[in-house]
C-alpha positions in Angstrom: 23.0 29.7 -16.5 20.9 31.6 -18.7 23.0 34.8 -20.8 22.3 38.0 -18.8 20.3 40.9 -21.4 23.7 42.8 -21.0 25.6 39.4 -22.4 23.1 39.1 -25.3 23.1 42.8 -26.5 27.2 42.9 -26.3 27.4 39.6 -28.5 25.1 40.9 -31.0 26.7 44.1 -30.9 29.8 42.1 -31.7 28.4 39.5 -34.2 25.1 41.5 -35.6 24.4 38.5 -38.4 23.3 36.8 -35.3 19.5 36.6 -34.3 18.8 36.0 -30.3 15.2 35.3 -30.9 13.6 33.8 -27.3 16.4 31.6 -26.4 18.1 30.7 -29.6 20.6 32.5 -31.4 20.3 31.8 -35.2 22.5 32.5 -38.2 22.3 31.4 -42.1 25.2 31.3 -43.8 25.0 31.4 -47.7 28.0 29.5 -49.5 29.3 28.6 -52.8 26.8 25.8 -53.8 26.3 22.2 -51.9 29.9 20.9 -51.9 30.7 24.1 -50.1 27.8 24.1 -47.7 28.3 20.4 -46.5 32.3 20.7 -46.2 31.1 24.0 -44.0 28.9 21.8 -41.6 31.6 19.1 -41.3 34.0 22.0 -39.8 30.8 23.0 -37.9 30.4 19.0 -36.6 34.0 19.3 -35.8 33.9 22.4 -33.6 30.3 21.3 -31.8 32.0 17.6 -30.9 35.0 19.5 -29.4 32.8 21.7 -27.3 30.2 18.8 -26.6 27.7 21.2 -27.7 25.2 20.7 -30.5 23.3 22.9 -32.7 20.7 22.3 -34.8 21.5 23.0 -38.9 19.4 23.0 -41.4 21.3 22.8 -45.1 19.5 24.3 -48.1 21.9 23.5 -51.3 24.3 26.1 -50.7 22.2 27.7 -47.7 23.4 26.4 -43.9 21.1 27.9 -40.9 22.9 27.3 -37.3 20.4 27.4 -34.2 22.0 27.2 -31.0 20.5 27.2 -27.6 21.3 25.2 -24.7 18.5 22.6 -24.7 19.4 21.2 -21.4 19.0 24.7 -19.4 15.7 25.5 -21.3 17.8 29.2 -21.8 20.5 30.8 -24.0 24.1 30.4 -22.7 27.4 31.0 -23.1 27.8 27.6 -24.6 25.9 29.0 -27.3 28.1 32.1 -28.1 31.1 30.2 -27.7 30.3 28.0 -30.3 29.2 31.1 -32.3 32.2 32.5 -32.2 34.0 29.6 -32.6 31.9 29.0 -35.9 32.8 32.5 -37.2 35.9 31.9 -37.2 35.6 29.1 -39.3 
């Protein structure tokens, strides 16, 4: 079920480094170089297998953008900020 606009402005108020834009919620994470940034999408592999939930990365040497949106529902859910936070905690 798509994220209510009350669900979307408390999990940015709680993870602001987030961008909802439409029905994705983006984030770039910048890391130590390559070696860093690909050991960083492994644990992000890890935690999107274990949720059966998949976002799209892009990796830019030491650059990683995460895109999450729930392709299936066409919307934003709270599959997507699960894995979020899951991910910040990483």
């Amino acid at each position: 079920m798509r994220l209510s606009d009350e669900d979307r402005a408390t999990f940015q108020g709680s993870y602001p480094a987030w961008d909802i834009n439409g029905e994705t919620l983006t984030r770039t994470f910048a890391l130590t170089d390559f070696n860093e940034a690909m050991g960083f999408v492994t644990r992000v592999g890890l935690l999107a297998e274990v949720a059966d939930h998949h976002p799209d990365i892009d990796i830019r040497w030491n650059k990683v953008t995460i895109a999450l949106s729930t392709h299936s529902e066409g919307n934003l859910t709270s599959k997507d900020t699960d894995l979020a936070e899951a991910i910040e905690k990483l």
